[in-house]
Structure formats: C-alpha cells, structure tokens
MMTF fields as JSON, N, C-alpha, C and O atoms, coordinates in Angstrom:
{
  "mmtfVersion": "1.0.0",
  "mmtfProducer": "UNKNOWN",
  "numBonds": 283,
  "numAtoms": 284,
  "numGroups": 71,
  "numChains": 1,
  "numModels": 1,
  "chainsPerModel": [1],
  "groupsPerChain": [71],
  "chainIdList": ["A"],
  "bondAtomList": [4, 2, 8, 6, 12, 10, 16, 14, 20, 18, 24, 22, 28, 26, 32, 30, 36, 34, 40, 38, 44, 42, 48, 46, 52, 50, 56, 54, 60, 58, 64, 62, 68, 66, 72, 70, 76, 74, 80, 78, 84, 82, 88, 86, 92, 90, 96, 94, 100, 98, 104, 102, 108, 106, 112, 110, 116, 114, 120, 118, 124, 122, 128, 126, 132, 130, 136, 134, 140, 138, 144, 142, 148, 146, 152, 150, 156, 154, 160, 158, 164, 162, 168, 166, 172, 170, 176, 174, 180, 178, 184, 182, 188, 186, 192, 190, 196, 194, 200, 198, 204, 202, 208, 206, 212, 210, 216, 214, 220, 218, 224, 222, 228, 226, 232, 230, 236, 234, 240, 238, 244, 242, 248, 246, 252, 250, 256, 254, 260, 258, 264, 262, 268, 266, 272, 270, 276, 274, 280, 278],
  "bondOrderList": [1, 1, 1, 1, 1, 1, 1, 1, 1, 1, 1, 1, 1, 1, 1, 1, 1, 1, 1, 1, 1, 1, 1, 1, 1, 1, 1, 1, 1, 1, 1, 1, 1, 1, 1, 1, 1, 1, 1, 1, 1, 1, 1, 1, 1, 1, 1, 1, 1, 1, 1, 1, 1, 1, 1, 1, 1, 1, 1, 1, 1, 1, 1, 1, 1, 1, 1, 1, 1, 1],
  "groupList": [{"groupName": "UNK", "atomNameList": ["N", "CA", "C", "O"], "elementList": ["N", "C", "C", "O"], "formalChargeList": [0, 0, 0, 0], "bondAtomList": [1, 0, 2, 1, 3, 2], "bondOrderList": [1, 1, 2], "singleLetterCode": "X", "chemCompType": "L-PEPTIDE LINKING"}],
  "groupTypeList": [0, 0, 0, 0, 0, 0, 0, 0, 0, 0, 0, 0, 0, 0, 0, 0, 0, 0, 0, 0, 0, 0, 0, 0, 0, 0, 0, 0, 0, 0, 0, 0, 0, 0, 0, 0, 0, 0, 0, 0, 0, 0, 0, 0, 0, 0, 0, 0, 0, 0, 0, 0, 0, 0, 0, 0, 0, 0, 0, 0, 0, 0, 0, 0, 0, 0, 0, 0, 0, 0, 0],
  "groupIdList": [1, 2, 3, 4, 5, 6, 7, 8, 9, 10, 11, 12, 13, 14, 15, 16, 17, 18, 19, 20, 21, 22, 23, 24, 25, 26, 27, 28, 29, 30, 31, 32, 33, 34, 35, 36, 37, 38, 39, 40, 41, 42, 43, 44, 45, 46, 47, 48, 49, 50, 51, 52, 53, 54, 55, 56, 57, 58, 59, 60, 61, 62, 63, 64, 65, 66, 67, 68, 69, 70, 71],
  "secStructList": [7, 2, 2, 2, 2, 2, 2, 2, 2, 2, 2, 2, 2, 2, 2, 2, 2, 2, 6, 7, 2, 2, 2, 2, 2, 2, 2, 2, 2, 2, 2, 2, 2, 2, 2, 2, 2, 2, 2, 2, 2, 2, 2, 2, 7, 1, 1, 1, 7, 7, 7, 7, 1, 1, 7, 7, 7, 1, 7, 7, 7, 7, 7, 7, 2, 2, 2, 2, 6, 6, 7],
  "xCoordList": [74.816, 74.955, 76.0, 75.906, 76.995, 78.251, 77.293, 77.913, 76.442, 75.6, 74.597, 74.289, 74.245, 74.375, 75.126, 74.919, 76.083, 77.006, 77.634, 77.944, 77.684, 78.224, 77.373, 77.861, 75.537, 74.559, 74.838, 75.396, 74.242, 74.651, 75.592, 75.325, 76.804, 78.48, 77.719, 77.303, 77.601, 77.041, 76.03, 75.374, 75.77, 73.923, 75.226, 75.525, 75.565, 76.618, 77.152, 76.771, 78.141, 78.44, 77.403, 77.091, 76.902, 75.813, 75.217, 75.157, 74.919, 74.435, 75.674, 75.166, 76.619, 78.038, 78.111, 78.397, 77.79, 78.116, 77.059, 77.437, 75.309, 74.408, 74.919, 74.621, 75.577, 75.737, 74.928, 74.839, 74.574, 73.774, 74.576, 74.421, 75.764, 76.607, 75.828, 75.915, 75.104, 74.548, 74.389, 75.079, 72.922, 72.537, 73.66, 73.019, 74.706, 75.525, 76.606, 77.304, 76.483, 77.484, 76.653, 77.328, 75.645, 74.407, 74.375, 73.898, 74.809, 74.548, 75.875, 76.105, 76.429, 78.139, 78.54, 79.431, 77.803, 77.615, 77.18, 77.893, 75.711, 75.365, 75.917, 75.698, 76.821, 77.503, 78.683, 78.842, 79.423, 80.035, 79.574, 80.305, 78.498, 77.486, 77.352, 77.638, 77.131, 76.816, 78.294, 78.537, 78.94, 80.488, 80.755, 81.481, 80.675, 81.683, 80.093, 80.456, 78.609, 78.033, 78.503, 79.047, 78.483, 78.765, 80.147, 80.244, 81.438, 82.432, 82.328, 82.911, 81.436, 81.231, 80.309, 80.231, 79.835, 78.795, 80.049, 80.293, 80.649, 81.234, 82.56, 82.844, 82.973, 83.781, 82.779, 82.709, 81.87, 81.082, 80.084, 79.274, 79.767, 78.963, 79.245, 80.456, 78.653, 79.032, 78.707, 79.24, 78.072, 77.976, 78.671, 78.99, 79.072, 79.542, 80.58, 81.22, 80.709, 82.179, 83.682, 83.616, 84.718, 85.671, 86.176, 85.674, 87.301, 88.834, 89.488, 89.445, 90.025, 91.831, 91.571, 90.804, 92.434, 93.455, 94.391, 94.414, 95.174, 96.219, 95.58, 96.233, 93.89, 93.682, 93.113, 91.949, 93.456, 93.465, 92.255, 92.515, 91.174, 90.208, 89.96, 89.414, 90.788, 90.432, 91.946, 92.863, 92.009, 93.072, 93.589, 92.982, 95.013, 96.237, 96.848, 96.847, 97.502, 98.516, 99.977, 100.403, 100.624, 102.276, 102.917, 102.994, 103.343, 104.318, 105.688, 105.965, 106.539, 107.252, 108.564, 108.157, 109.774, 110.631, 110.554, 110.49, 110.543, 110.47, 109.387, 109.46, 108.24, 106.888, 107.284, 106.915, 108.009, 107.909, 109.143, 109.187, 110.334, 111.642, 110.867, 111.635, 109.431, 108.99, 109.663, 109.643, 110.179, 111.357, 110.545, 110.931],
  "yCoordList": [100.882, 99.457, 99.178, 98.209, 100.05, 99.506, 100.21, 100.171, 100.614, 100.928, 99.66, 99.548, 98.936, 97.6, 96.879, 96.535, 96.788, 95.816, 96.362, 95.601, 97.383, 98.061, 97.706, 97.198, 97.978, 97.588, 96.062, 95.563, 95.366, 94.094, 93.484, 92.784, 94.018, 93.663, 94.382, 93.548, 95.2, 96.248, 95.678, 96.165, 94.381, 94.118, 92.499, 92.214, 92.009, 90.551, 91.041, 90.564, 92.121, 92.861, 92.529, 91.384, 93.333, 93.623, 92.204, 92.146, 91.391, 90.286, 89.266, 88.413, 89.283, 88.938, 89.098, 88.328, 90.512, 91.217, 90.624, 90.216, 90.288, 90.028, 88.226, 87.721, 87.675, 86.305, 85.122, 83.894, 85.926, 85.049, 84.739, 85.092, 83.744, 83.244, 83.133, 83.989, 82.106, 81.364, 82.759, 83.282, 83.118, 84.555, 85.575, 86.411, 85.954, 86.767, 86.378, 87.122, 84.763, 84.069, 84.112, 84.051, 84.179, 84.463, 85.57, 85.793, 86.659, 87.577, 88.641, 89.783, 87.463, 87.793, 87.304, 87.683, 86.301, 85.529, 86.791, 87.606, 86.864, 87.773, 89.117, 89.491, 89.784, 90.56, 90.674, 91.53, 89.077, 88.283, 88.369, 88.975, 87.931, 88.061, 89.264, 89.188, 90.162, 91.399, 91.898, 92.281, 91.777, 92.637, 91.993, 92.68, 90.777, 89.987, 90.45, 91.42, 90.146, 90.907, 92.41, 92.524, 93.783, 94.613, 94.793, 95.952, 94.17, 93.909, 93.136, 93.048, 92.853, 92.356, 93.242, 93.44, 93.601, 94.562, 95.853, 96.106, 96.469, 97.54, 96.879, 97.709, 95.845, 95.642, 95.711, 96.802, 94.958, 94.725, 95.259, 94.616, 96.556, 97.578, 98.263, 98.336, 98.637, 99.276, 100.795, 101.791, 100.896, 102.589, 103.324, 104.502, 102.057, 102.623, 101.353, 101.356, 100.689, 99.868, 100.698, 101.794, 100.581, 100.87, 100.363, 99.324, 101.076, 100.742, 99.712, 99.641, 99.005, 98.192, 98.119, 97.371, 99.221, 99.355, 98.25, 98.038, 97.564, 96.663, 95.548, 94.961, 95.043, 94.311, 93.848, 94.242, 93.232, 93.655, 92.493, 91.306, 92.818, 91.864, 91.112, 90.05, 92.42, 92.397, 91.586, 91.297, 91.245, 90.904, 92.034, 92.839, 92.185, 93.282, 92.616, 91.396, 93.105, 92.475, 92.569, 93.692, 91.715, 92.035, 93.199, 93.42, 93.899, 94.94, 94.473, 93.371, 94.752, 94.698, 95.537, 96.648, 95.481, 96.948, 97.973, 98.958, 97.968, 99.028, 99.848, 101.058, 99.233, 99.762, 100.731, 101.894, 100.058, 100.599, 101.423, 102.442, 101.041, 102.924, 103.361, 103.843, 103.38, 104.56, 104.656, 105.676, 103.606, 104.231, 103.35, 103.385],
  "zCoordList": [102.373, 102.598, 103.666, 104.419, 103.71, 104.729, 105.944, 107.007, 106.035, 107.375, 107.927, 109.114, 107.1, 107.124, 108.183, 109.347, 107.306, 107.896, 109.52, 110.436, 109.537, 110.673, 111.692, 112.701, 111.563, 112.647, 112.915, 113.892, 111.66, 111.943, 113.09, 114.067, 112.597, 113.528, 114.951, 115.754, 115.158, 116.499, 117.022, 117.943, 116.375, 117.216, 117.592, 118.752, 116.846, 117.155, 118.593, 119.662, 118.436, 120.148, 120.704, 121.029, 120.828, 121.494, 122.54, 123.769, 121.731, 121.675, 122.531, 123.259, 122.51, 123.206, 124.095, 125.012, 124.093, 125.695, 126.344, 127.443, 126.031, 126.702, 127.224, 128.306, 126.322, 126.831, 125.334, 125.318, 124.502, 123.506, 122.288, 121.119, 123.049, 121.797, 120.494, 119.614, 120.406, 119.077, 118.129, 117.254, 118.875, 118.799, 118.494, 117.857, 118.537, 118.348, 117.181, 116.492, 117.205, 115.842, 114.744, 113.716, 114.561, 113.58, 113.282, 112.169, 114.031, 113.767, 113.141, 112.744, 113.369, 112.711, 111.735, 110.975, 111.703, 109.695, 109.102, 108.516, 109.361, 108.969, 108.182, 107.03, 109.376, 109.044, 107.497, 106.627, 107.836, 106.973, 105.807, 105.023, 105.354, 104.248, 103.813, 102.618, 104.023, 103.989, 103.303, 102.158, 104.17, 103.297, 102.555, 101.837, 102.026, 101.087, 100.058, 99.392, 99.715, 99.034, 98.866, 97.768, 99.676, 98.948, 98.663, 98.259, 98.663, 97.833, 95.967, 94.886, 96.535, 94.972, 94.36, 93.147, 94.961, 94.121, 94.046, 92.866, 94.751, 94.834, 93.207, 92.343, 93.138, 91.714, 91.01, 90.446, 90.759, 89.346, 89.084, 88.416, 89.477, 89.426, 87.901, 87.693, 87.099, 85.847, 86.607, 86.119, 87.469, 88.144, 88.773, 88.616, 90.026, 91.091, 91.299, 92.351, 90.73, 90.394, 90.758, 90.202, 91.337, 91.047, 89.774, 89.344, 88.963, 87.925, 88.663, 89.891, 88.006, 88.106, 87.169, 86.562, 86.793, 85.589, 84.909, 83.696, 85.878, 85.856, 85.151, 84.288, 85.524, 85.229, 83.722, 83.656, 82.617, 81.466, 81.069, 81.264, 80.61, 79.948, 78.656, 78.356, 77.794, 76.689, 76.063, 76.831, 74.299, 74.012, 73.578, 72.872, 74.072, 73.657, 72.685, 72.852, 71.484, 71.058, 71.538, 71.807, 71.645, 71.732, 71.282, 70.073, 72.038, 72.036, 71.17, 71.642, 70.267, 70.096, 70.517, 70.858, 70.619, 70.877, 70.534, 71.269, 69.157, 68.436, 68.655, 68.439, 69.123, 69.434, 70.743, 70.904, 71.503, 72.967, 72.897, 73.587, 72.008, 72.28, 71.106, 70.274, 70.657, 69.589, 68.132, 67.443, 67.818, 66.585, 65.401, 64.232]
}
C-alpha cells in the first residue's frame, strides 16, 4: 500500500513538472488520502496493527503504595 502512495506522490511530480497544476493538486489529494487511510488501517488492524502500550483501554484499578513498594 505505501507503494501506492509513493506512485501517486511521483505521478503529482510528475504532473508539476509537466505544468498541470489542477492535474497534479488532485493528484496530491490523492496521495493525501491514501496515507492518512493506510495510517489508520496500519493502528486498527487486529493483524498487522502496531502496540501502544502506553495507551490503556481497559479499566485498571488504582494502585495503591503498598501495591507498588510490594509490601
């Protein structure tokens, strides 16, 4: 998919260099579209999803002290 987005962006050049603004801003949305889709697919993938860890979904209960120096 990021091969995608790469042609896409490479055809927008492309298209720049020839002189076909419109044509080349279309084609850079495009591109736009494309990465911000496989960013979301790349989090919320149950397959091929990345972890953040940090990020906590579920309910934790409160830690108390004693919980955390172990005693």
């Amino acid at each position: 998919m990021m091969f995608a987005v790469f042609v896409a962006m490479s055809f927008a050049l492309v298209l720049g260099y020839m002189g076909w603004r419109s044509a080349s801003l279309a084609s850079l949305f495009v591109c736009f579209i494309l990465a911000v889709w496989l960013f979301l697919w790349e989090i919320y993938s149950p397959e091929y999803g990345f972890r953040m860890p940090w990020i906590q979904t579920e309910l934790v209960p409160n830690a108390t002290t004693s919980d955390i120096r172990g005693a």
